[in-house]
N, C-alpha and C positions, 0 to 999 in steps of 0.2 A: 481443708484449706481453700481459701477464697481465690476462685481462677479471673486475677484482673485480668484488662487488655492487652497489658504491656506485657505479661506471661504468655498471651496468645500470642502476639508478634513477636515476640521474642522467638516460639516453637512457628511458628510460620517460617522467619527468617532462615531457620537450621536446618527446615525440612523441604522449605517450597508445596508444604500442605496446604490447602484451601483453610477458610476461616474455620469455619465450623468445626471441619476434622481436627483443626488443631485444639481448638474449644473441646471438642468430643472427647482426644485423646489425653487432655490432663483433668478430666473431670475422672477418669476412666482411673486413671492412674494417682488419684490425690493431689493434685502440683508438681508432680515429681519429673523433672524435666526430660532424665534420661529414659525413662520409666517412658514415658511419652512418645518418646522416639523411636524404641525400642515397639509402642504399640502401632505407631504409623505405620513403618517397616513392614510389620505380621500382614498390617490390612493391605499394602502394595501401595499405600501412601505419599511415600515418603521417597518415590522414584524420582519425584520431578527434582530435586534440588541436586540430583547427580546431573538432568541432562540439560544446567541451567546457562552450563558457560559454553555449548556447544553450540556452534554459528548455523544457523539457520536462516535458507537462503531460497529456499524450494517454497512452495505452496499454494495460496490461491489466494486471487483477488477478484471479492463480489460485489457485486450493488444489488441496490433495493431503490423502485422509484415506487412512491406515493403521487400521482397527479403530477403537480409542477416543483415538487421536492421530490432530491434522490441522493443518493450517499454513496461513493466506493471506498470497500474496506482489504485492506491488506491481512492476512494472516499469517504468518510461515512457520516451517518446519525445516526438517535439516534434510528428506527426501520429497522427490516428486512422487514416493512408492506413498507414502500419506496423500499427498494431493488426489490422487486417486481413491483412497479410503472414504468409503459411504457413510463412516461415523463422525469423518474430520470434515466434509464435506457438508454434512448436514449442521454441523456443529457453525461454524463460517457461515450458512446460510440464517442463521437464527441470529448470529451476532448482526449481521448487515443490517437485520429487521428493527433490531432495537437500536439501531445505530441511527436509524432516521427519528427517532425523539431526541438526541442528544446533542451537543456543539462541536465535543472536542473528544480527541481518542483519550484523554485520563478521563473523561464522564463518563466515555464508553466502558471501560473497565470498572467501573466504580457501578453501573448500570446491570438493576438485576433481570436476571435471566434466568425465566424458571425457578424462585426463587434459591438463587445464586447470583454472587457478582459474576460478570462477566470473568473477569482475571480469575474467579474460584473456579469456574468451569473450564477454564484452558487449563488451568493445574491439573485439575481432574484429569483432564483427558490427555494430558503429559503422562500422567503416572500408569493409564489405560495404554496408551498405545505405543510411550515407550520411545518416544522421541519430544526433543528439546521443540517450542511453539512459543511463539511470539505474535502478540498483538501488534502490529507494526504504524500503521498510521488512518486515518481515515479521513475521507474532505466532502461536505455539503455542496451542494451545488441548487438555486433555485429560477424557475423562470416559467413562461405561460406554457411553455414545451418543450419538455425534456424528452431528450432520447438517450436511448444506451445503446452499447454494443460490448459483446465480448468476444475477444480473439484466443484462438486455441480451447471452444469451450470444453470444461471436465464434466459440467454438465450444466443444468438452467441456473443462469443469470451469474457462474464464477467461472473464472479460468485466467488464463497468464496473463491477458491485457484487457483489463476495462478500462472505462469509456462514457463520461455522460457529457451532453454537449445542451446549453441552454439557446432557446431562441426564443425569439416572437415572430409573428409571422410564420409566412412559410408552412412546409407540412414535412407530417412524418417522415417519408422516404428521402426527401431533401434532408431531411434532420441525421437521417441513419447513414447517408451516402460522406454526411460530415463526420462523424463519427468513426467511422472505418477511415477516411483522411486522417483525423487525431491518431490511429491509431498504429497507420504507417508511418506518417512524417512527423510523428513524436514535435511537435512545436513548444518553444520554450515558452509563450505567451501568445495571450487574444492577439496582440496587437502593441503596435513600438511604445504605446504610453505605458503597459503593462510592466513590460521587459525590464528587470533586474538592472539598475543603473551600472550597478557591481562589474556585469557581465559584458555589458557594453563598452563601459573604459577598457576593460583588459582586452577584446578586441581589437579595438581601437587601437592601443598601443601595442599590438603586435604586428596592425599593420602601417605601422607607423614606422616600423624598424624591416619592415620585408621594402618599404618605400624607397625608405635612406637608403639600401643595399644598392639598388639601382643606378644610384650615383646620380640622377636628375633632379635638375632646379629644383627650389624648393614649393615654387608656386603652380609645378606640374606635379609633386609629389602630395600636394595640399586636393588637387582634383583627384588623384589616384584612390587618394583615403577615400574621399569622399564617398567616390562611385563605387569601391567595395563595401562599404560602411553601411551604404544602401543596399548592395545584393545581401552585405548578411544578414539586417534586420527581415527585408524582403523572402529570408529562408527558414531564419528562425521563430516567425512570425506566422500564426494560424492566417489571419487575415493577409497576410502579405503573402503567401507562397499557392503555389501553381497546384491548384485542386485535380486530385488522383483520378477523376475524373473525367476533366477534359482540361487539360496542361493547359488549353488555350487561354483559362479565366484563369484567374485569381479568385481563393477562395472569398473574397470579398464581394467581388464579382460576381460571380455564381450565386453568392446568396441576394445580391440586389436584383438577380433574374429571377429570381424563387420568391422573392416578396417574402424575405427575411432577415432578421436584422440574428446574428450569434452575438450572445452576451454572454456567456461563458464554456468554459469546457474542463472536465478533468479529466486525468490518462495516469492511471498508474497500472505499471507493469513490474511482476510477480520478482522482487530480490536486485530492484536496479537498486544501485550506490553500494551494496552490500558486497565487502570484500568477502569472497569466498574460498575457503581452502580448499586447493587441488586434491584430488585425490585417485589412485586411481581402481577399476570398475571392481574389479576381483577384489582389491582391498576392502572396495565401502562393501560388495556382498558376503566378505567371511565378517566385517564387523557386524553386519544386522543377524545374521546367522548364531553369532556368540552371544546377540542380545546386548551388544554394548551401546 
């Protein structure tokens, strides 16, 4: 029987097997779907499609700089007892490398690895280590100097908060001293032309209603916006908030005494936005224990 594509994804879909495997296992088998599944299973294949709808929140975030290009990648799992794993670890470290040839995180998965796709190698190594793993997002970042930093390292160049900050001008340890800033005051944007219009209005009109509570005139409650309007761009703003360093500057500041101009920054830290369910210590150790 002729093993089309659409028979491959089809045993992909039901199993969560990499290409190949599934290619492997209906050649193995004649076409025979169940037959297939059935041969996944035998090889320990066929684990990842069990731990596909499990939330995964833990994990590690790497970069990789090349010169004035560099990339941080998100990877997760459902434990930080993987983030600590020298095979998951290693594995994230190899995605991040191929991640600096690509644009966007569906290239990155679609990007081979050792000849594998990326997404085939996370399967794989779903069904190996027996927890649910997610490619989660990735962002470029380019400039004459780039720096990085990671916070909480698990080991070189990944750990719970990376960190690459673009500049000209200026030098390394000014560049790394920015970087640890990104990496405490989390800023929403470079800079107020940056900032989310979105995020600004809804400010705005909440304090526009903390104003009117007040009960004062309208043209003392028109300064009031005002002057918080500016503390909160002035907070959520890389360039507008008071560098970890010496609270006296402004990190704008600070880099116009460094003979620096920052032109970019990324900050992702390991499972923000990610609703995660509670759970508690003893329950998640008898589940890893039973292998679920």
């Amino acid at each position: 029987m002729a093993i089309t594509a659409k028979l491959v994804k089809e045993l992909r879909d039901k199993t969560g097997a990499g290409m190949m495997d599934a290619k492997k296992a209906l050649t193995e088998t004649d076409g025979d779907m169940d037959a297939a599944i059935d041969w996944l299973r035998t090889k320990g294949l066929a684990k990842a499609a069990k731990k596909s709808g499990r939330t995964a929140a833990e994990g590690l975030v790497a970069i990789a700089v090349d010169g004035g290009k560099a990339v941080a990648v998100e990877v997760n799992s459902e434990t930080d007892f993987v983030a600590k794993n020298a095979e998951f670890q290693a594995m994230v470290g190899e995605i991040a490398k191929v991640a600096l040839a690509v644009d966007d995180v569906e290239s990155l998965r679609a990007a081979d690895l050792g000849g594998r796709t990326v997404a085939d190698t996370l399967t794989d190594k779903i069904a190996t280590i027996g927890e649910n793993m997610t490619l989660r997002r990735m962002a470029r970042i380019e400039g004459d100097t780039v720096v990085s930093y990671i916070h909480n390292a698990a080991t070189a160049g990944m750990g719970n908060i990376g960190v690459l900050v673009a500049m000209a001008g200026g030098d390394e340890a000014f560049g790394r001293q920015v970087a640890m800033h990104v990496a405490a005051a989390n800023p929403a944007s470079l800079s107020e032309a940056d900032i989310d219009p979105a995020v600004v209005e809804k400010e705005r009109q909440v304090q526009i209603e903390i104003a009117r509570e007040s009960g004062k005139p309208e043209q003392v409650i028109e300064k009031m916006i005002e002057g918080r309007m500016k503390k909160f761009l002035s907070e959520v703003t890389l360039l507008g908030q008071a560098f970890v360093v010496n609270p006296d500057l402004t990190v704008a500041a600070a880099a116009r005494e460094a003979g620096a101009t920052i032109t970019g920054f990324v900050r992702f830290e390991v499972g923000e936005g990610i609703e995660k369910e509670e759970e508690d210590f003893a329950a998640e150790v008898a589940k890893a224990a039973q292998g679920v």
